[in-house]
N, C-alpha and C positions, 0 to 999 in steps of 0.2 A: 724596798717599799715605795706607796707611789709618792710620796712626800719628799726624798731621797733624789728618786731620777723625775720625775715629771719635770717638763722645760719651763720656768716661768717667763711665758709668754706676752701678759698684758697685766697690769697692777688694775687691781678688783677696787681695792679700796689704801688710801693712804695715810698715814697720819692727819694729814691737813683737812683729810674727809671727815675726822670723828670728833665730836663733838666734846662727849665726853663717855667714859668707863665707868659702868656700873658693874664695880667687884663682884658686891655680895650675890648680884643676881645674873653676871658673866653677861649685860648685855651692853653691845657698842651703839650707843645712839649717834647719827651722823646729824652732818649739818645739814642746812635747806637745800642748799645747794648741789649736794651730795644725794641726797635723798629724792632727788626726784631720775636719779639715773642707776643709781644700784638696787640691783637685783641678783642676787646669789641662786635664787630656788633652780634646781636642777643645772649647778656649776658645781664644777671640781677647783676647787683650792687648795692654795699652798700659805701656813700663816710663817711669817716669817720677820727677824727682829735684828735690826742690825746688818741685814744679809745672811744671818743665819737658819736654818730652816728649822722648824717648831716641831707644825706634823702639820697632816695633810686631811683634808675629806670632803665631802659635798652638803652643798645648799638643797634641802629636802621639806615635805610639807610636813607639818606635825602628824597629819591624818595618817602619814604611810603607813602602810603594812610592811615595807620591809624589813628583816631583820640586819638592822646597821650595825655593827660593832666597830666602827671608826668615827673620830671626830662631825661631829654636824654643825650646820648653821640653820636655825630658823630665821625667816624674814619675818618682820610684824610692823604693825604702824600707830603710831601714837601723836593724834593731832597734827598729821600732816608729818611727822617722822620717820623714817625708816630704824627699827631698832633690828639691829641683829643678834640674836640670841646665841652662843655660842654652847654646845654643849659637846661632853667627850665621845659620847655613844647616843643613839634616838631612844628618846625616854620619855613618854608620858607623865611620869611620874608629877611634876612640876619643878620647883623652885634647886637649886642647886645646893650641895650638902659639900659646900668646899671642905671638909673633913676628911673626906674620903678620899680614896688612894688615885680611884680613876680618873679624878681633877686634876691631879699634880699637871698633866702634860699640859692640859689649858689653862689654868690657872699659877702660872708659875710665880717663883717672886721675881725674876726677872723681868716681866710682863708687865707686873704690879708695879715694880719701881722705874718702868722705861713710861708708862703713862701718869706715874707720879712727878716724876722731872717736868713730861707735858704739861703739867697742870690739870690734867685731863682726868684724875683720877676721881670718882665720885664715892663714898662712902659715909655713912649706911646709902639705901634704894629712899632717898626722899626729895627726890623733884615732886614740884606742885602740878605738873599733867600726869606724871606717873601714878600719884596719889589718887585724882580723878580718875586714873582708868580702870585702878583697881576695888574703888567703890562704884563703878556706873557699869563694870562688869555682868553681861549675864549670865542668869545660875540658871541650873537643873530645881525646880521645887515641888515637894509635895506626888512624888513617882510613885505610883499605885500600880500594881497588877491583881489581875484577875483571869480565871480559868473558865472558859466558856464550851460549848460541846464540840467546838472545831478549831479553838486557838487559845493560843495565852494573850490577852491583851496587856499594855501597858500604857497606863494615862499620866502625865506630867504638863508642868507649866514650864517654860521661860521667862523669867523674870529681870527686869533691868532696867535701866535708862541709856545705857549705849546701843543703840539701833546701828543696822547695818544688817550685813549680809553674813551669815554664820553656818558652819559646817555641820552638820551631826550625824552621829553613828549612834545604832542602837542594834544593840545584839542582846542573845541570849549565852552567855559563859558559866562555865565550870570553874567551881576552887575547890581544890583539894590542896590542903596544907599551904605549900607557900607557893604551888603552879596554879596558873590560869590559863584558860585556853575558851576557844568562842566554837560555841555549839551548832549557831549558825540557822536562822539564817540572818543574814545583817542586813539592813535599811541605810544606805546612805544617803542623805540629800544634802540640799540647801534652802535654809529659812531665810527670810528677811522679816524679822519682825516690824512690826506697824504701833505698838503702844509697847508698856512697860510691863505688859502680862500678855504670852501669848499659849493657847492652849494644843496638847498636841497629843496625838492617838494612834498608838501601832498596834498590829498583831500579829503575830508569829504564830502561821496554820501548825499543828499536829501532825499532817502528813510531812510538811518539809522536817520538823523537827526529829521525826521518825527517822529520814532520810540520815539524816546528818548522824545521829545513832548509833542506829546499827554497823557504820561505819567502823566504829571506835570503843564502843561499850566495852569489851570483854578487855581490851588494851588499860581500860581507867581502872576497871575493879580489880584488874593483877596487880595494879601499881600501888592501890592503897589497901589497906587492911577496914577502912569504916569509906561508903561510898561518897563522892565530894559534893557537895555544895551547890546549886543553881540560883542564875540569880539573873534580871534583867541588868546592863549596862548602856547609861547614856553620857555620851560624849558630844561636848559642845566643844566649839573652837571659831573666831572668826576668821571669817574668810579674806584675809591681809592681798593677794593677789588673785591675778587672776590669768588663767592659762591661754 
């Protein structure tokens, strides 16, 4: 595996880099210092403790599409920080369910008790900018769609007080039981909101959505017995770097 033979060539980040260890939420907050020179997004890592090696994977944006099934690192920013998010596989989902089996290799107790010696270990998630970030947080509010003779339209707000430059995706997806999949077609931009309400407008024509269809129709209704689900999806996410 590549964690096993990759050469460790240059140290990414150090003990003396981090700040402090947010367990419950697996994220490494570095110091000032630190933080204005690390960047993971599109690096291969090797985490490693003692000289021993962990396991391996790469710094990725949340937005991807690709299908990771190894270790990741998000970069994000908080009040001039660099937080690195650590997670076992690329997962939208959000917050970490340390319960589960797939943590063990990141979240070890080795790990736990080698930043607890640091002093470094922080538990529960309650710093006071952390707190902040997640009340000034912008939301998805108030998603309306509607069927028009050439599109599905779909109207929402962004709402918040943390301004800045923010990612979004908007597609149209299928659920059928516990699979999702995007019907397509997708809208990605970049917002920058300007006040604490901003208003926003898409449409997904009929003919692309036809397109995307006939593609795959006959493949969904083999697969289930009652046909699945449609439904608009929006994803917001700020935009912490920049390419």
């Amino acid at each position: 595996m590549f964690y096993q033979r990759g050469a460790l060539t240059r140290r990414l980040v150090a003990d003396e880099d981090i700040d402090a260890y947010d367990w419950d939420n697996q994220a490494i907050i570095l110091t000032e210092a630190a933080s204005g020179r690390v960047n993971l997004k599109a690096q291969s890592f090797i985490a490693t403790l003692d000289g021993r090696r962990l396991y391996g994977g790469r710094g990725i944006s949340r937005m991807s599409q690709m299908a990771v099934r190894y270790p990741v690192i998000y970069t994000d920013s908080v009040e001039g920080r660099t937080v690195l998010l650590v997670r076992p596989l690329h997962d939208l989902a959000g917050r970490p369910d340390l319960r589960d089996k797939a943590w063990e290799l990141i979240a070890s107790p080795e790990v736990m008790a080698h930043f607890k010696k640091l002093g470094k270990l922080r538990r529960p998630w309650s710093g006071g900018s952390f707190i902040r970030m997640q009340k000034s947080a912008c939301r998805i509010r108030g998603l309306r769609v509607a069927q028009t003779e050439s599109a599905i339209e779909a109207e929402y707000d962004i709402e918040g007080t943390r301004l800045g430059e923010y990612q979004v995706r908007e597609e149209i997806c299928w659920i059928g039981g516990k699979v999702r999949g995007s019907l397509g077609p997708v809208h990605e931009t970049r917002v920058t909101p300007s006040s604490q309400r901003v208003h926003r407008k898409v449409a997904f024509p009929f003919h692309a959505l036809a397109r995307a269809y006939d593609g795959f129709a006959a493949g969904l209704t083999a697969d289930w017995a009652k046909a699945p689900s449609w439904r608009v999806s929006v994803l917001l996410l700020p935009e912490w770097s920049k390419d």
